[in-house]
GUSELO-177781 format. One record per residue (C-alpha): residue in one letter; x, y, z. Coordinates in nm, 2 decimals. Example, Ala and Ser with C-alpha at 12.3 -4.5 7.8 and 13.67 -1.06 7.14 Angstrom:
BEGIN
<pt rest="a" u="1.23" v="-0.45" w="0.78"/>
<pt rest="s" u="1.37" v="-0.11" w="0.71"/>
This chain:
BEGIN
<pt rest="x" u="1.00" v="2.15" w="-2.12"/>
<pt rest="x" u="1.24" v="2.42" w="-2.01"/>
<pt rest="x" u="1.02" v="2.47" w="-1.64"/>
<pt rest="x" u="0.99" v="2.10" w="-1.49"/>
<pt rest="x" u="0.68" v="2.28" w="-1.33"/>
<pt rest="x" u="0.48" v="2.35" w="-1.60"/>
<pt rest="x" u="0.27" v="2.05" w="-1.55"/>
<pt rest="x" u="0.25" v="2.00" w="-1.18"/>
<pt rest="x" u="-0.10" v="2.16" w="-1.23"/>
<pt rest="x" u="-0.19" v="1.88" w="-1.49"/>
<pt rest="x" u="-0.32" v="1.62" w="-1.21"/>
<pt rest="x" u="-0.52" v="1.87" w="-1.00"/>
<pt rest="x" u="-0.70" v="1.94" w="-1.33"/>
<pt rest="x" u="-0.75" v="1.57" w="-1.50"/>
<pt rest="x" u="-0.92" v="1.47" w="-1.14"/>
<pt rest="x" u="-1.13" v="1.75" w="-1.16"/>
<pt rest="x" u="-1.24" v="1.68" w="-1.51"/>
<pt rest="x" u="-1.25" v="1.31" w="-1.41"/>
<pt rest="x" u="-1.45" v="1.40" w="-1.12"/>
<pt rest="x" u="-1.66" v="1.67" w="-1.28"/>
<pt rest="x" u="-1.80" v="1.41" w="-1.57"/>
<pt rest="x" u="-1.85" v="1.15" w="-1.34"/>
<pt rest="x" u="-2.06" v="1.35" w="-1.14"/>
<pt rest="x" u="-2.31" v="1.44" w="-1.40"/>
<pt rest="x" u="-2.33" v="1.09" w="-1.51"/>
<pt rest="x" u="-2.44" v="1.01" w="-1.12"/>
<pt rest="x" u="-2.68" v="1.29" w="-1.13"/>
<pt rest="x" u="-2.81" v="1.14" w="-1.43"/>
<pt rest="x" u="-2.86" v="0.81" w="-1.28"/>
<pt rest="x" u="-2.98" v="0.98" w="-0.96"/>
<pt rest="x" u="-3.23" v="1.16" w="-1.10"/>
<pt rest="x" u="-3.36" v="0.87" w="-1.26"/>
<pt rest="x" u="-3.35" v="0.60" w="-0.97"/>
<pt rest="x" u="-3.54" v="0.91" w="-0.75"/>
<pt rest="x" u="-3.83" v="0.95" w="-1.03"/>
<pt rest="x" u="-3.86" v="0.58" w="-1.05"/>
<pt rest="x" u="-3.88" v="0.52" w="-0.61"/>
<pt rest="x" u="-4.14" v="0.84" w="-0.65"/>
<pt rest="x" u="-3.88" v="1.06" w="-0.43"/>
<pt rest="x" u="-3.84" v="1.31" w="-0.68"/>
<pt rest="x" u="-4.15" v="1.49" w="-0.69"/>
<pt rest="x" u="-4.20" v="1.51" w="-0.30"/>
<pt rest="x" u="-3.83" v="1.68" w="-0.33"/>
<pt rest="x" u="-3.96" v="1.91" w="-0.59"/>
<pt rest="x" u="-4.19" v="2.08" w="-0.29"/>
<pt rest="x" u="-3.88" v="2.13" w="-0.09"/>
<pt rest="x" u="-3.62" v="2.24" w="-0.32"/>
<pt rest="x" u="-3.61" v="2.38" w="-0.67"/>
<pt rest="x" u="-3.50" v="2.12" w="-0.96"/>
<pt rest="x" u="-3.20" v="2.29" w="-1.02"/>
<pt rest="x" u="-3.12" v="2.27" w="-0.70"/>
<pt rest="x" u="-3.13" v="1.93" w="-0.64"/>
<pt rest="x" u="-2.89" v="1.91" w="-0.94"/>
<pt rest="x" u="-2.66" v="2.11" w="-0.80"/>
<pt rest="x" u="-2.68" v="1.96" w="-0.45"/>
<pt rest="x" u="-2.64" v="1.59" w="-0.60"/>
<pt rest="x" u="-2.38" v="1.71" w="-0.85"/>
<pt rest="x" u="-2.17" v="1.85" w="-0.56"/>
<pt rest="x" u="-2.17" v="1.55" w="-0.35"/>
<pt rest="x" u="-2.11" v="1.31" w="-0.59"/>
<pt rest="x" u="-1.78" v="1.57" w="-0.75"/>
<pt rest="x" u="-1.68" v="1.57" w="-0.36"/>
<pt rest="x" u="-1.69" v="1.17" w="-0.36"/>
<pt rest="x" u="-1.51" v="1.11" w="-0.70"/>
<pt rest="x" u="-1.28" v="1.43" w="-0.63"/>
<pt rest="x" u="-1.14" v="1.20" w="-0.29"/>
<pt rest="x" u="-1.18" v="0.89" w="-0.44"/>
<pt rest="x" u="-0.91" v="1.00" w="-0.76"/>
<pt rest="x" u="-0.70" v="1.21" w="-0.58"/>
<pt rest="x" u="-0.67" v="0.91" w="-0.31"/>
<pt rest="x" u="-0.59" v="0.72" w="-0.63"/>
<pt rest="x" u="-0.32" v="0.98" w="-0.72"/>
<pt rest="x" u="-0.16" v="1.00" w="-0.39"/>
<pt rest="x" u="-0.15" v="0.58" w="-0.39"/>
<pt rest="x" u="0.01" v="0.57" w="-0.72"/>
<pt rest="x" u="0.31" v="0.84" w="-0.71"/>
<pt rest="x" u="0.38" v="0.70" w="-0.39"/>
<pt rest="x" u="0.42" v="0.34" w="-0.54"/>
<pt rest="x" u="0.61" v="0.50" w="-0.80"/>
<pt rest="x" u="0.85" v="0.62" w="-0.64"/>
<pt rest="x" u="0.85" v="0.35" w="-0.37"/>
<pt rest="x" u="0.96" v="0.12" w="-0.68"/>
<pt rest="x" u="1.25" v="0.38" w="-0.80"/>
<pt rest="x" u="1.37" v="0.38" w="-0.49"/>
<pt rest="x" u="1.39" v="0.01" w="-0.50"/>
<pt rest="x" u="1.54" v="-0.05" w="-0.87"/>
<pt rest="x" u="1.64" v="0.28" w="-0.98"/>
<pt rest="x" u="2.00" v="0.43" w="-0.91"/>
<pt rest="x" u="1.91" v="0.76" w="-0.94"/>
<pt rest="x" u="1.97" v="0.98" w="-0.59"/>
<pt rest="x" u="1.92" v="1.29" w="-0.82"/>
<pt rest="x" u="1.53" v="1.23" w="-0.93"/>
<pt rest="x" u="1.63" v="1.25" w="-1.31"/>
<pt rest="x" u="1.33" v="0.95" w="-1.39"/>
<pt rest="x" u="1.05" v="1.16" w="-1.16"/>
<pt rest="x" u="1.14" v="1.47" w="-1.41"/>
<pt rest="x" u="1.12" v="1.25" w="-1.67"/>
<pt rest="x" u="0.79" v="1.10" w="-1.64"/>
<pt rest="x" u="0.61" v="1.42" w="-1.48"/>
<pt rest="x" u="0.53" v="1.49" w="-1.84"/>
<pt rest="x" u="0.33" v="1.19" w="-1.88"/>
<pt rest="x" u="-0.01" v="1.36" w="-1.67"/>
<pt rest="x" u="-0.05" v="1.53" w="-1.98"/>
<pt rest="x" u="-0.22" v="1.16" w="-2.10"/>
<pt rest="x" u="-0.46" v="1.17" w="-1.79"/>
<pt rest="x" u="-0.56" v="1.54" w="-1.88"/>
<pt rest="x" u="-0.65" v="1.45" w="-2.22"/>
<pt rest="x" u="-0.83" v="1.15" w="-2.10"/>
<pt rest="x" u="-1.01" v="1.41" w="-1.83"/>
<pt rest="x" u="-1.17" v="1.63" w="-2.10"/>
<pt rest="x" u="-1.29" v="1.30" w="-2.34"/>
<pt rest="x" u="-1.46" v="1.14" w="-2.01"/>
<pt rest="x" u="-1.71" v="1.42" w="-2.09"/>
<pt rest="x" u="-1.77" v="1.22" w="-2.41"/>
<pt rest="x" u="-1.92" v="0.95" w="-2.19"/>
<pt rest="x" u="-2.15" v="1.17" w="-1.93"/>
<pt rest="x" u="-2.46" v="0.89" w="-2.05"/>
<pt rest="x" u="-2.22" v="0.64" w="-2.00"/>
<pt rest="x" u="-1.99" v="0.59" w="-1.69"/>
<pt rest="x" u="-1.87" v="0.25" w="-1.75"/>
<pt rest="x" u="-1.74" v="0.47" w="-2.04"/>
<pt rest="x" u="-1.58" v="0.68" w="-1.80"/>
<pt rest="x" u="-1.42" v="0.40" w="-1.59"/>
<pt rest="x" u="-1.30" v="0.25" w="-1.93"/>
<pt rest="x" u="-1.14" v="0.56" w="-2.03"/>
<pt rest="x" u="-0.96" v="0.60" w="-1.70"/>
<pt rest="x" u="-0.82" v="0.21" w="-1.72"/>
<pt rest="x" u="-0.70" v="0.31" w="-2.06"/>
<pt rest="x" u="-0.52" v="0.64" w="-1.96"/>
<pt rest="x" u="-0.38" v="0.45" w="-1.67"/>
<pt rest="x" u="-0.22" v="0.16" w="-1.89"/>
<pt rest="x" u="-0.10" v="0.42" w="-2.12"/>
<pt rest="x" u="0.05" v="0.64" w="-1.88"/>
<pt rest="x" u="0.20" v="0.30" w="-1.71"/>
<pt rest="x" u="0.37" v="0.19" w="-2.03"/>
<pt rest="x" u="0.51" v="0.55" w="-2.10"/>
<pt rest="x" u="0.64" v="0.52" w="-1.78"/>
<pt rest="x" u="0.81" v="0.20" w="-1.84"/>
<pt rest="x" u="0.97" v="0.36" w="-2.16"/>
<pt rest="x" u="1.08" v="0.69" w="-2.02"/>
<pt rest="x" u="1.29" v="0.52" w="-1.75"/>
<pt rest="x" u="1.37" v="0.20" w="-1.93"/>
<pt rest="x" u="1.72" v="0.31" w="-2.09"/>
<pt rest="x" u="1.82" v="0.44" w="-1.69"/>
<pt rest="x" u="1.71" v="0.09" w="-1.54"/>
<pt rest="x" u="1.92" v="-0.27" w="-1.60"/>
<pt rest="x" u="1.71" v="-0.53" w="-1.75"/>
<pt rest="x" u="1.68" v="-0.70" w="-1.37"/>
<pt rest="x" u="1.53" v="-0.37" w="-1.27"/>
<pt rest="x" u="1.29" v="-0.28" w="-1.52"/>
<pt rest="x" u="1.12" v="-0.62" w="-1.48"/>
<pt rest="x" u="1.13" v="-0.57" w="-1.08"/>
<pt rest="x" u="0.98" v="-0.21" w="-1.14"/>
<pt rest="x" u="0.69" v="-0.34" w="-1.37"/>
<pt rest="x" u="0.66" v="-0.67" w="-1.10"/>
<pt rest="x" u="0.67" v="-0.39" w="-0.82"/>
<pt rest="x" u="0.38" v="-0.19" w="-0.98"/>
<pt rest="x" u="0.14" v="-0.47" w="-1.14"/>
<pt rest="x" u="0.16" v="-0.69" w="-0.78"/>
<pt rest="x" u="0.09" v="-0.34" w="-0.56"/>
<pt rest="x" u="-0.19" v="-0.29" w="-0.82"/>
<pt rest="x" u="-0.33" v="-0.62" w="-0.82"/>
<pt rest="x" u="-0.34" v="-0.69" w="-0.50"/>
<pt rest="x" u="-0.50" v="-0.35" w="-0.37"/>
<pt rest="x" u="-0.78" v="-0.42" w="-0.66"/>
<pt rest="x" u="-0.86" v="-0.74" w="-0.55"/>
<pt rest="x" u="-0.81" v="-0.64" w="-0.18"/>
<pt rest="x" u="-1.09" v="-0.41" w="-0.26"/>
<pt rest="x" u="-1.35" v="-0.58" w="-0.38"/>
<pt rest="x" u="-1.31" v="-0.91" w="-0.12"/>
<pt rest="x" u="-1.35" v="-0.63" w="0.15"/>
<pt rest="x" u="-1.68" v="-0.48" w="-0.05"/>
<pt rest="x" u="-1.82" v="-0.84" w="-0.08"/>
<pt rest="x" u="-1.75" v="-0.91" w="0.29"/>
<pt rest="x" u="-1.92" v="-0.56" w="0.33"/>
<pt rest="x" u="-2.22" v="-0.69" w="0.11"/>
<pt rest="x" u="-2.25" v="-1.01" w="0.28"/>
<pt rest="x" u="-2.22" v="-0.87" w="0.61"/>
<pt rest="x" u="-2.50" v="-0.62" w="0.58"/>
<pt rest="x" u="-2.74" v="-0.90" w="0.35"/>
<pt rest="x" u="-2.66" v="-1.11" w="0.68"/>
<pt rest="x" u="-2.79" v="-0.83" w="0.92"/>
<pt rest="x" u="-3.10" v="-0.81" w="0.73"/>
<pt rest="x" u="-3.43" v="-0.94" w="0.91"/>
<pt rest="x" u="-3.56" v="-1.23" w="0.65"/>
C-alpha cells in the first residue's frame, strides 16, 4: 500500500458490521423470547412493530458496538505492549506492517451477515478471523523478531488472552451465583 492509512478505517467498519449482524440476530431472538412471555402483543398497543425493531436493534448494535471496540482497544494495546517487549523496532516498521491484516476482520464483518439465524455462527466467525489475523501477525513480524522473541511474543499474547477469557467468565459465574444466592427460595 503506498498510504499506510488507507486501512485505518478498516476496524471502525468490521465492528460495525460485526455489530450490525449481531444485532439482528438479538432482535430475532428477542422477538421470539417476547412472543413466547406474551410481552409482545401488549407492546404492539404502545409502539408500532417496526418500531420495536428498530428500538431493540439499536440497543443491542449500541451493546455489541462497545463490547468489540472494547475488544479492539484491549487487543492493539496488547500488541504493542508485546513489541515493545520483544521487538527492536523504535521506528514502528512491524505496526505498519501488520495494519494491513484488519482487512481479515472486514471480510469476516460482512460473512457474519451469513449467520443472522445463527449467532453462535457469528461468534465462530469472529474466533476464526481473530486466529487468522493472530497468525498473520506472527508471520508479518517473524523475520524482524529472534527466535527468543517470537516465542515470548506469541507467550505474551496467548497468556494475556487466556487469562482475560477465563477471568471473564469466573467473574460472570460469581455474578450468577451471587444473584441465584439473593433469590428468595
Amino acid at each position: 500500500m503506498k498510504n499506510t492509512y488507507v486501512t485505518g478505517y478498516f476496524p471502525f467498519f468490521a465492528i460495525l458490521l460485526f455489530s450490525s449482524s449481531l444485532a439482528i440476530s438479538a432482535v430475532i431472538y428477542a422477538m421470539q423470547l417476547l412472543s413466547t412471555f406474551g410481552i409482545y402483543e401488549g407492546m404492539l398497543e404502545f409502539f408500532s412493530e417496526n418500531g420495536i425493531r428498530m428500538a431493540l436493534f439499536a440497543v443491542f448494535a449500541l451493546i455489541s458496538f462497545m463490547v468489540f471496540s472494547a475488544l479492539k482497544l484491549i487487543a492493539n494495546t496488547v500488541t504493542e505492549l508485546s513489541l515493545l517487549f520483544f521487538a527492536k523496532d523504535p521506528e514502528g516498521a512491524n505496526l505498519r506492517k501488520i495494519r494491513v491484516g484488519s482487512v481479515i476482520y472486514l471480510v469476516a464483518g460482512l460473512l457474519s451477515f451469513i449467520f443472522v439465524q445463527y449467532p453462535v455462527g457469528i461468534a465462530a466467525l469472529f474466533l476464526v478471523a481473530t486466529l487468522v489475523y493472530f497468525i498473520f501477525i506472527v508471520y508479518a513480524i517473524h523475520s524482524t523478531l529472534s527466535f527468543g522473541s517470537l516465542i515470548g511474543f506469541i507467550m505474551f499474547e496467548l497468556l494475556f488472552w487466556f487469562t482475560f477469557v477465563i477471568g471473564t467468565i469466573y467473574l460472570m459465574i460469581k455474578l450468577y451465583n451471587g444473584i441465584m444466592a439473593s433469590l428468595p427460595a
